[in-house]
C-alpha positions in Angstrom: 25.0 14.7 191.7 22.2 15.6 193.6 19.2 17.4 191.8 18.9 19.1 194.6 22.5 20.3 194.3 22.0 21.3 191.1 19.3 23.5 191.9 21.0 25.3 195.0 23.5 26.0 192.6 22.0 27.3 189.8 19.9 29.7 191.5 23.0 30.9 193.6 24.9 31.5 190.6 22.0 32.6 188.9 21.4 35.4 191.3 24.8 36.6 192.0 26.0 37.0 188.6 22.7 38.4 187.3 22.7 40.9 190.3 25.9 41.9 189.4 25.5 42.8 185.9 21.8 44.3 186.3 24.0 46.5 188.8 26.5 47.6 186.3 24.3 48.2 183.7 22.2 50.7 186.2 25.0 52.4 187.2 26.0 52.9 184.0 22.8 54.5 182.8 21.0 56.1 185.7 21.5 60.1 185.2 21.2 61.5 188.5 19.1 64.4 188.8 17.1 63.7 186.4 13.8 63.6 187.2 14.2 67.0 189.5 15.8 68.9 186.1 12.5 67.8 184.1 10.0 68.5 186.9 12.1 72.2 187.2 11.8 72.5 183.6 7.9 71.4 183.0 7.5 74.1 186.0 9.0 76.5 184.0 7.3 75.7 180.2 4.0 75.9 182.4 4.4 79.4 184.0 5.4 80.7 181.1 2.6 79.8 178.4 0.0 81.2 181.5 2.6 84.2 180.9 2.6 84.3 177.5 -1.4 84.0 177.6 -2.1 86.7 179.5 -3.1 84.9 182.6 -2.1 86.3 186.3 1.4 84.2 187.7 3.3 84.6 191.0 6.2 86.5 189.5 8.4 85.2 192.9 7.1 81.8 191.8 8.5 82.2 188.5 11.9 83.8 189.8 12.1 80.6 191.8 11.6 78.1 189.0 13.9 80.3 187.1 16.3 80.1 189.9 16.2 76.4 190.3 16.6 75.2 187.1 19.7 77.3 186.3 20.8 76.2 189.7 20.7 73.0 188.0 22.1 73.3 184.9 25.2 75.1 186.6 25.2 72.1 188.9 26.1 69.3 186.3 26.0 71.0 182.9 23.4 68.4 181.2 23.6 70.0 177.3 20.4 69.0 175.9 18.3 70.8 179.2 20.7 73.6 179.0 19.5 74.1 175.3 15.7 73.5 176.2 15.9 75.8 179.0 17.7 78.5 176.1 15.2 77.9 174.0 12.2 78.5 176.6 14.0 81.8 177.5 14.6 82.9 174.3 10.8 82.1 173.3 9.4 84.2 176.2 11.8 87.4 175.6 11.1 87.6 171.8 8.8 90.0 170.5 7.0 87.4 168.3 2.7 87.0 168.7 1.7 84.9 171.1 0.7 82.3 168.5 4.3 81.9 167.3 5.4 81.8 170.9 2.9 79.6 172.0 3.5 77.3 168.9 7.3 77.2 169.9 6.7 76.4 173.4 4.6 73.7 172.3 7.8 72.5 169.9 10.1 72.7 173.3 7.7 70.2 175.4 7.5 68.1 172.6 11.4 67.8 172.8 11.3 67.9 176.5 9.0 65.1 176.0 11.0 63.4 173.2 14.3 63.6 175.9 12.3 61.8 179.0 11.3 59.2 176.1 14.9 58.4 175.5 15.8 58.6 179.2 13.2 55.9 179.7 14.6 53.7 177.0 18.0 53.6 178.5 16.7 53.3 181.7 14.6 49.7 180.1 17.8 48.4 178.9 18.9 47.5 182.6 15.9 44.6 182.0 17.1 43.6 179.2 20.4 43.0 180.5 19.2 41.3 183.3 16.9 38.8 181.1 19.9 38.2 178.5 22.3 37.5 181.7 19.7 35.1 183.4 19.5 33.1 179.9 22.8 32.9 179.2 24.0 32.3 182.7 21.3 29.4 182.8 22.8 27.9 179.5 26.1 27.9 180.8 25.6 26.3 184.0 23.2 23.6 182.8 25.2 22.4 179.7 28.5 23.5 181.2 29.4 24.2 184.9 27.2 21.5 186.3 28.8 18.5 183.8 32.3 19.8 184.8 31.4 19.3 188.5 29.9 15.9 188.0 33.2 14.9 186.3 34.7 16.1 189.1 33.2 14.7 191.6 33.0 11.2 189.4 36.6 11.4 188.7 37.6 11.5 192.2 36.1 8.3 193.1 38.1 5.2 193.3 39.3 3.5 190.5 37.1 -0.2 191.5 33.7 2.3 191.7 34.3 3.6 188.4 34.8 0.2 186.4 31.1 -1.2 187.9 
């Protein structure tokens, strides 16, 4: 066979089959809205630690922020920004010092923080997929699908070729 052959298809393979499963794996771990819950909910941790500071905020900016993320959450119900959006509330309407609240807030963005870590993770593992796929889909052509077609294609020849 050809090397030339070989090459076309390997890297035809290759691609299809490698497409194909970095696909599945996206799909599968892609969270849609996403990145417009956490940008809504930094929006909302920030305004409310000027609040909690004494500084001057747009109280129609706040209702807005406030608006949008619970927009949000009733949108697609995603559990662990439901909670840190709770918690946020919960933190500006107790009657703790503003150390204590400030501290807490702090706590939230580190979760926040922590949850966009993870989300990032899962997000990497489409790579990983892809990589693993392209190695294994390699091994298998080279040391299996490529021998079986030059049998094939060696068998088919006539019987006087063969036995020169």
């Amino acid at each position: 066979m050809p090397v030339i052959l070989k090459i076309v298809i390997t890297l035809f393979c290759i691609g299809v089959i490698c497409s194909l499963i970095y696909l599945a794996v996206e799909k599968y771990t892609i969270e849609e809205g996403f990145e417009e819950r956490e940008k809504e909910l930094k929006s909302l941790i920030k305004l409310r630690k000027k609040q909690m500071k004494g500084k001057d905020i747009d109280e129609a900016e706040l209702k807005s922020v406030l608006n949008r993320c619970q927009h949000d959450l009733d949108k697609d119900h995603h559990i662990r920004f439901h909670k840190l959006f709770t918690r946020v509330d919960e933190i500006a309407d107790s009657n703790d010092e503003i150390d204590e609240k400030i501290e807490k807030m702090l706590a939230v963005e580190a979760d926040l923080q922590l949850l966009i870590l993870t989300h990032n993770r899962k997000m990497g593992s489409k790579w990983y997929a892809f990589i693993l796929s392209v190695v294994v889909v390699w091994s298998l052509i080279y040391w299996a699908v490529l021998p079986a077609i030059n049998f094939l294609f060696l068998s088919t020849k006539e019987s006087s070729v063969l036995e020169e």
